[in-house]
N, CA, C and O of each residue as an XYZ file, in Angstrom:
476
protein
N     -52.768     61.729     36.483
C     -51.423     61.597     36.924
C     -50.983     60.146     37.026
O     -49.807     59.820     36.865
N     -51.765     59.454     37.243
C     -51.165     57.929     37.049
C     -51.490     57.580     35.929
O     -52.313     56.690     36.143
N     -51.390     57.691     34.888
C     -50.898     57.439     33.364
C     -49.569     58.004     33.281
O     -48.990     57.069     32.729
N     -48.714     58.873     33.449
C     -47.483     59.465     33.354
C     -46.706     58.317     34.297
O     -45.865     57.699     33.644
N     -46.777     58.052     35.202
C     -46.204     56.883     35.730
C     -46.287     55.555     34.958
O     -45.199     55.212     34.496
N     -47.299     54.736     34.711
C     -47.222     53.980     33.756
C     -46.893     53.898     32.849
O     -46.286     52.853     32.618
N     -47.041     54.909     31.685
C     -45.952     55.275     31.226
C     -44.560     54.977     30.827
O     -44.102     54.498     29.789
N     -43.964     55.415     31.998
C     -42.438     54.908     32.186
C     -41.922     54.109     31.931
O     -41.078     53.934     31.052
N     -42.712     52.906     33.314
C     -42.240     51.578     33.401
C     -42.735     50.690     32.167
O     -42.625     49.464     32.191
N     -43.140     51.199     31.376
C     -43.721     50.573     29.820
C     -42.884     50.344     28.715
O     -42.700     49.322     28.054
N     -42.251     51.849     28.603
C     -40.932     51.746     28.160
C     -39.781     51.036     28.418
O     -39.057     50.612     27.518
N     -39.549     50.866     29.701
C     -38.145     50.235     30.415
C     -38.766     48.782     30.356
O     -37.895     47.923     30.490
N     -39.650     48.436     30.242
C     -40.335     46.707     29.825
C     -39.959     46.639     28.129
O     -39.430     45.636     27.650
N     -40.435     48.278     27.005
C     -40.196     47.562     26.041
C     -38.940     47.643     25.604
O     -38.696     47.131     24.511
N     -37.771     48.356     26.415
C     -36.330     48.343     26.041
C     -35.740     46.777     26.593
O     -34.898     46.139     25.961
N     -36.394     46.286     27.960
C     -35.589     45.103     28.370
C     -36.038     43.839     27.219
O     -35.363     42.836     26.985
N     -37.301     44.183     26.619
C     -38.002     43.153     25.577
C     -37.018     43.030     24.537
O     -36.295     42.050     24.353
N     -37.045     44.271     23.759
C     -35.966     44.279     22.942
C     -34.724     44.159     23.035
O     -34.186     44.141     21.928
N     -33.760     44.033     24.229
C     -32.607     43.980     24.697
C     -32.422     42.183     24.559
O     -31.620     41.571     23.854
N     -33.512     41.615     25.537
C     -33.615     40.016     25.134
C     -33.795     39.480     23.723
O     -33.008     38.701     23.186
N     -34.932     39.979     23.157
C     -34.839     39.802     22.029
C     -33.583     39.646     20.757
O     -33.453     38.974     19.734
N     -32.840     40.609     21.441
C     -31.404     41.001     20.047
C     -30.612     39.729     20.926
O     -29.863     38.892     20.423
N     -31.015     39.840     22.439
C     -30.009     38.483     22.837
C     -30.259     36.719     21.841
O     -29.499     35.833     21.452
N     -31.415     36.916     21.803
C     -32.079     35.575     22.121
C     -31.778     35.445     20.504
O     -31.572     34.341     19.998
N     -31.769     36.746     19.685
C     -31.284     36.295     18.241
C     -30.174     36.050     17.709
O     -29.886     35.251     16.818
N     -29.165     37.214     18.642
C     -27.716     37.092     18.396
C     -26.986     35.025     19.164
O     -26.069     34.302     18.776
N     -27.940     34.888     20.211
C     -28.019     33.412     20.612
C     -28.262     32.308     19.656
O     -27.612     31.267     19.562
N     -29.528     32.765     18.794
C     -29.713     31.682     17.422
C     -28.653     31.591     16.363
O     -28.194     30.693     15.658
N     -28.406     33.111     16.559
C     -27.510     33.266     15.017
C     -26.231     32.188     15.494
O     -26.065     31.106     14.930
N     -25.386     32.665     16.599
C     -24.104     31.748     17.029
C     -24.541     30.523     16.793
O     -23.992     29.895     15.888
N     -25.976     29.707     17.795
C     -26.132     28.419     17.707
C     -25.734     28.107     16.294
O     -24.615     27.634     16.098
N     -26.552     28.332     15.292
C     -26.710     28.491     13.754
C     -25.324     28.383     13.321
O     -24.986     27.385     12.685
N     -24.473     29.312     13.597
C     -22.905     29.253     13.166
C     -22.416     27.957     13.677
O     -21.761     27.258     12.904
N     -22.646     27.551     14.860
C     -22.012     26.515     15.394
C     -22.599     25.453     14.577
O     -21.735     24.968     13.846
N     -23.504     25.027     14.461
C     -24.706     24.206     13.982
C     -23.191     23.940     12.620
O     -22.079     23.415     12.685
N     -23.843     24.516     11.720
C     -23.066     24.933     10.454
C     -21.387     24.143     10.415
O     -20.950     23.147      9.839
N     -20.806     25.126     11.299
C     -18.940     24.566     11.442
C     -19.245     23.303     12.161
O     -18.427     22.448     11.822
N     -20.047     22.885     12.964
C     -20.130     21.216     12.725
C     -20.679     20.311     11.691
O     -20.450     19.102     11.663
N     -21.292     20.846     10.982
C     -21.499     20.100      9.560
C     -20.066     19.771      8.818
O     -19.484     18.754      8.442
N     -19.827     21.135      8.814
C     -18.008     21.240      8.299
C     -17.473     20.321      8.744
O     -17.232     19.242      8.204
N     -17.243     20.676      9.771
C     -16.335     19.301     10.707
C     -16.620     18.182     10.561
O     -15.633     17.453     10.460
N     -17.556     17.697     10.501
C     -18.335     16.348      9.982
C     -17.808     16.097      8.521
O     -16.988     15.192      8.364
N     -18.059     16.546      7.869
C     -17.607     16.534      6.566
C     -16.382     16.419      6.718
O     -15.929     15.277      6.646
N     -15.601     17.368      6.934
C     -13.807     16.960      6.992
C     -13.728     15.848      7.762
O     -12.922     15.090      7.224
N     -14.178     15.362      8.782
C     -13.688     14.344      9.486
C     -14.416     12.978      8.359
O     -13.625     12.042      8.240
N     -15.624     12.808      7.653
C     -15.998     12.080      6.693
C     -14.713     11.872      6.005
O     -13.979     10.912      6.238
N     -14.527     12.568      5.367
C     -13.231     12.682      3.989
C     -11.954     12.630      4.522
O     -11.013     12.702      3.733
N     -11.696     12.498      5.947
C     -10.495     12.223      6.751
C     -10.557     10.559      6.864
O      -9.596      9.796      6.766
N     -12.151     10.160      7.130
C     -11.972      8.653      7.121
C     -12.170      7.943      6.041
O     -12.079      6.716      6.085
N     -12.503      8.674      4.792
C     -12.315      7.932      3.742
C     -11.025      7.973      3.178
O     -10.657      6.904      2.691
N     -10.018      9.186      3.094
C      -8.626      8.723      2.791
C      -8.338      7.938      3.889
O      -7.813      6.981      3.319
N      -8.317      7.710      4.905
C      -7.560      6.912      5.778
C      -7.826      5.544      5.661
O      -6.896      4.783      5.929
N      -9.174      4.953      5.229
C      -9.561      3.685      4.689
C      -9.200      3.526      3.604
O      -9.316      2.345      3.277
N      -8.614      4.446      2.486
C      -8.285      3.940      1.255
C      -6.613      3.846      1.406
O      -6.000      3.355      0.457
N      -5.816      4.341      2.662
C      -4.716      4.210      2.825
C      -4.023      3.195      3.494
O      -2.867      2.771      3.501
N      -5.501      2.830      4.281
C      -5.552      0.855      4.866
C      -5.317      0.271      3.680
O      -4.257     -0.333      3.519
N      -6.253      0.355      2.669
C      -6.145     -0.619      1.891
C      -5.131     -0.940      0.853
O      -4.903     -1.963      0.207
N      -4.316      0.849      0.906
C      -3.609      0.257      0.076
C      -2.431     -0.584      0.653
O      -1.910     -1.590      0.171
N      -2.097      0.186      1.989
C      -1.263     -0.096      2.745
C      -1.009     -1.987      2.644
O      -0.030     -2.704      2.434
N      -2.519     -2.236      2.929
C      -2.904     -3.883      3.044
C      -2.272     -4.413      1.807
O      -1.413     -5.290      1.908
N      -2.721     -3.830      0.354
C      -2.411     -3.891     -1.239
C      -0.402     -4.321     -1.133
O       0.193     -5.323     -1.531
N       0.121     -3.071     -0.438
C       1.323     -3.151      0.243
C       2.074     -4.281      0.195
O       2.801     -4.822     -0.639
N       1.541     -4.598      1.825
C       2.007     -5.521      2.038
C       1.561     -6.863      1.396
O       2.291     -7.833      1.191
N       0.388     -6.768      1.146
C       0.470     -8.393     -0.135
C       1.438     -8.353     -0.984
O       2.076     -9.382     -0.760
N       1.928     -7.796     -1.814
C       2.967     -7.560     -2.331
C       4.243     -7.192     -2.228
O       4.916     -6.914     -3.220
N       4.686     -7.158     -1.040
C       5.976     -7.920     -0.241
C       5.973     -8.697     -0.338
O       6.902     -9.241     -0.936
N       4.660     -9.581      0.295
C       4.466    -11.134      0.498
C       4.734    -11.606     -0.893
O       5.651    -12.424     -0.968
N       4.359    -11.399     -1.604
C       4.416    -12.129     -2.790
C       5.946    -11.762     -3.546
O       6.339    -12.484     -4.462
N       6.589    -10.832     -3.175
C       7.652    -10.671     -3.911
C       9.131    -11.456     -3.042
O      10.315    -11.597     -3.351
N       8.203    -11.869     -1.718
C       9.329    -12.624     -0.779
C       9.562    -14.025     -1.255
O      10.512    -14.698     -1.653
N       7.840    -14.218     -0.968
C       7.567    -15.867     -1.486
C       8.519    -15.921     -3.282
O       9.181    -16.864     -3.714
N       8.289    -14.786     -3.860
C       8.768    -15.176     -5.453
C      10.587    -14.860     -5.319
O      11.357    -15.319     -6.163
N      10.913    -14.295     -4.523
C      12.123    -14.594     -4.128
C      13.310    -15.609     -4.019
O      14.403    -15.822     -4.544
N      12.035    -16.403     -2.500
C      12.194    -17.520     -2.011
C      12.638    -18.512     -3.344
O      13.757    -18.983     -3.546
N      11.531    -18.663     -4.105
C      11.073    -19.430     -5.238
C      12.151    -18.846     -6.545
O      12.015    -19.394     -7.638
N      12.632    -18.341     -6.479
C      13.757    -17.501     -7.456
C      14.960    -18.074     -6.889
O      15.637    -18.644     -7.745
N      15.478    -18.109     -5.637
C      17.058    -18.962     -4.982
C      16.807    -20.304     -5.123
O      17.830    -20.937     -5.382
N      15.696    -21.035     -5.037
C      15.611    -22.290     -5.630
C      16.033    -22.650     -6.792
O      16.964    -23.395     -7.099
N      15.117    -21.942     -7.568
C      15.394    -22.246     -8.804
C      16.953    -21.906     -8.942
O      17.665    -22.862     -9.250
N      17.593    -20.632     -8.748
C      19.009    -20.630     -8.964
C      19.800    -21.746     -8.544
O      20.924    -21.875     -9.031
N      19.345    -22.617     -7.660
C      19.953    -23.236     -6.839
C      19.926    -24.887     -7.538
O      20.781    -25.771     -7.484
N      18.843    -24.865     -8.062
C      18.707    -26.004     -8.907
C      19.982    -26.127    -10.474
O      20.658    -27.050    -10.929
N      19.767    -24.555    -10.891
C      20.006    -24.050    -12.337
C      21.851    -24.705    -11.992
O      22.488    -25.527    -12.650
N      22.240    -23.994    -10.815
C      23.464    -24.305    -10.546
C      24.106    -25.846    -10.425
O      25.285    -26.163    -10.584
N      23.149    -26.570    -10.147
C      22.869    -28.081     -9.943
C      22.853    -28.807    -11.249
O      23.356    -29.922    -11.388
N      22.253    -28.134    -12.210
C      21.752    -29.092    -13.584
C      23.184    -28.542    -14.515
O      23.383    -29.216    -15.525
N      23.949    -27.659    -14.320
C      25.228    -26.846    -14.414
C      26.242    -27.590    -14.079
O      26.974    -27.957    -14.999
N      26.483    -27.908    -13.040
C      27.263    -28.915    -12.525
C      27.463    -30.053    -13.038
O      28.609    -30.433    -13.276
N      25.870    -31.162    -13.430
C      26.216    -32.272    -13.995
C      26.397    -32.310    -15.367
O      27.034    -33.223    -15.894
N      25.718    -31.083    -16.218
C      26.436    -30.771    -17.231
C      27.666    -31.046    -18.006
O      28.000    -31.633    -19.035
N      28.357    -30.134    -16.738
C      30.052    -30.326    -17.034
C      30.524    -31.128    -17.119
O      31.444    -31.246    -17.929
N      29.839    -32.812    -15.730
C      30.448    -33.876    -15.666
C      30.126    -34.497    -17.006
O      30.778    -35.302    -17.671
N      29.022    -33.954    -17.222
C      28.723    -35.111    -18.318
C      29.297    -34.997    -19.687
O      29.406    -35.913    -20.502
N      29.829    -33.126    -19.905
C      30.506    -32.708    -21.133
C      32.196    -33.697    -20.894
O      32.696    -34.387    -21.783
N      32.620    -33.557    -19.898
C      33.996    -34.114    -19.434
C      33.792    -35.440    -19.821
O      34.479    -35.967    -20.696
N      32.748    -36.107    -19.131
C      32.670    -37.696    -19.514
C      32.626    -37.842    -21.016
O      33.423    -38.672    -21.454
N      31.896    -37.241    -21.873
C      31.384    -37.480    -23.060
C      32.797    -37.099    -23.858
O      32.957    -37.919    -24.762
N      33.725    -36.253    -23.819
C      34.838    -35.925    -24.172
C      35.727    -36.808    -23.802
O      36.515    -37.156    -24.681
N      35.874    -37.420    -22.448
C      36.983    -38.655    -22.435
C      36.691    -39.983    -23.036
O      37.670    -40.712    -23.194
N      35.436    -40.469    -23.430
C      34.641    -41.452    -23.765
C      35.395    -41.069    -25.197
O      36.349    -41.775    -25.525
N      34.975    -39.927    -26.091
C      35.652    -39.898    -27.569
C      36.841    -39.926    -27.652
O      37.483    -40.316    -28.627
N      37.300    -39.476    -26.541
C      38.717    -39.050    -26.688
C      39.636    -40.393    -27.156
O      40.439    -40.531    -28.079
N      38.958    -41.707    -25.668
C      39.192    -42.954    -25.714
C      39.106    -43.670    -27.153
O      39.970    -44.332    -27.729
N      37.630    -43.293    -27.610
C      37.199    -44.228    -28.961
C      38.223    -43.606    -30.018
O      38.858    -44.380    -30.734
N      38.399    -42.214    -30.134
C      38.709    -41.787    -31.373
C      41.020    -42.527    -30.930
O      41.752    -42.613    -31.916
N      41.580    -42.867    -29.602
C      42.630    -43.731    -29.541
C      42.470    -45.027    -30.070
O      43.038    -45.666    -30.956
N      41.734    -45.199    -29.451
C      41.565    -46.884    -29.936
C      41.183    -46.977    -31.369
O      41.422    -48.081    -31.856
N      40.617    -46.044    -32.223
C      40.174    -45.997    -33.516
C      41.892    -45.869    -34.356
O      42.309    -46.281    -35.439
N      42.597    -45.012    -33.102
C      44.024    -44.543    -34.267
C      44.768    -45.578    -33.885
O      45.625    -45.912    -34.702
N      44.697    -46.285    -32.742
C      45.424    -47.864    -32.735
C      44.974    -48.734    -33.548
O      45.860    -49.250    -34.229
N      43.942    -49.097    -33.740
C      43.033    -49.930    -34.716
C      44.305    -50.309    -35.503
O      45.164    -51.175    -35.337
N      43.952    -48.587    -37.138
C      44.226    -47.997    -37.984
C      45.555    -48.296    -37.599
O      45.932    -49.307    -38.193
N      46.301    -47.891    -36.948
C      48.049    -48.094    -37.138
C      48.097    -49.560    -37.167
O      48.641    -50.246    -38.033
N      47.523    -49.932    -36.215
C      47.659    -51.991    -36.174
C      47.565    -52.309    -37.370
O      48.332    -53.131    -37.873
N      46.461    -51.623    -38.136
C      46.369    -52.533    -39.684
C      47.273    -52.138    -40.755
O      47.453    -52.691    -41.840
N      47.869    -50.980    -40.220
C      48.405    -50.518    -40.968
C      50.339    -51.258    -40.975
O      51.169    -51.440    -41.865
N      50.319    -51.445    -39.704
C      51.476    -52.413    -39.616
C      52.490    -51.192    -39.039
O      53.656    -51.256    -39.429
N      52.137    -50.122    -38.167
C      53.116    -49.496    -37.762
C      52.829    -49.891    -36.173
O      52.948    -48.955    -35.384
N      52.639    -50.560    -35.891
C      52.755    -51.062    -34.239
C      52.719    -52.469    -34.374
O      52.781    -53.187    -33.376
């Protein structure tokens, strides 16, 4: 009669065994899942900081090239500013060079009339 008692409580040890057991696996398996979607996450957050460093740089790429299109700007109203300048004395000098002939080619037709005896 005490074997039928033992028995029992043998069973209800190997149901709580197996009850932990499915715990302790269904516990690995989640860890495991989790484990896993943080690799993921790792990875996306990897490839989150490599576009974001290649968007520094271009960003950086960017703005050098403002800079340089300010500075060539800058350097562009100069030069206009000069162009307008060498323009200017141009003119004086087309005006001068035109009253200078204008003068010679009078005095050439006074000459010519003087010798000619009409003045």
């Amino acid at each position: 009669m005490s074997y039928v008692p033992l028995r029992e409580p043998l069973l209800s040890q190997d149901s709580n065994y197996e009850y932990e057991d499915t715990l302790i696996y269904e516990r690995n398996m989640q860890t495991r899942e989790l484990v896993d979607d943080l690799y993921n996450l790792k990875g996306a957050m990897d490839d989150l900081k490599i576009l974001t460093d290649e968007q520094g740089v271009m960003l950086r790429e960017a703005d050098d090239h403002v800079m340089h299109a300010d500075l060539d700007v800058e350097e562009g109203v100069e030069q206009l500013e000069q162009a307008y300048e060498y323009k200017s004395r141009s003119r004086k000098k087309i005006i001068i060079i035109l009253v200078v002939v204008g003068l010679i080619i009078g005095v050439a037709v006074l000459i010519v009339l003087n010798t000619l005896g009409i003045i």
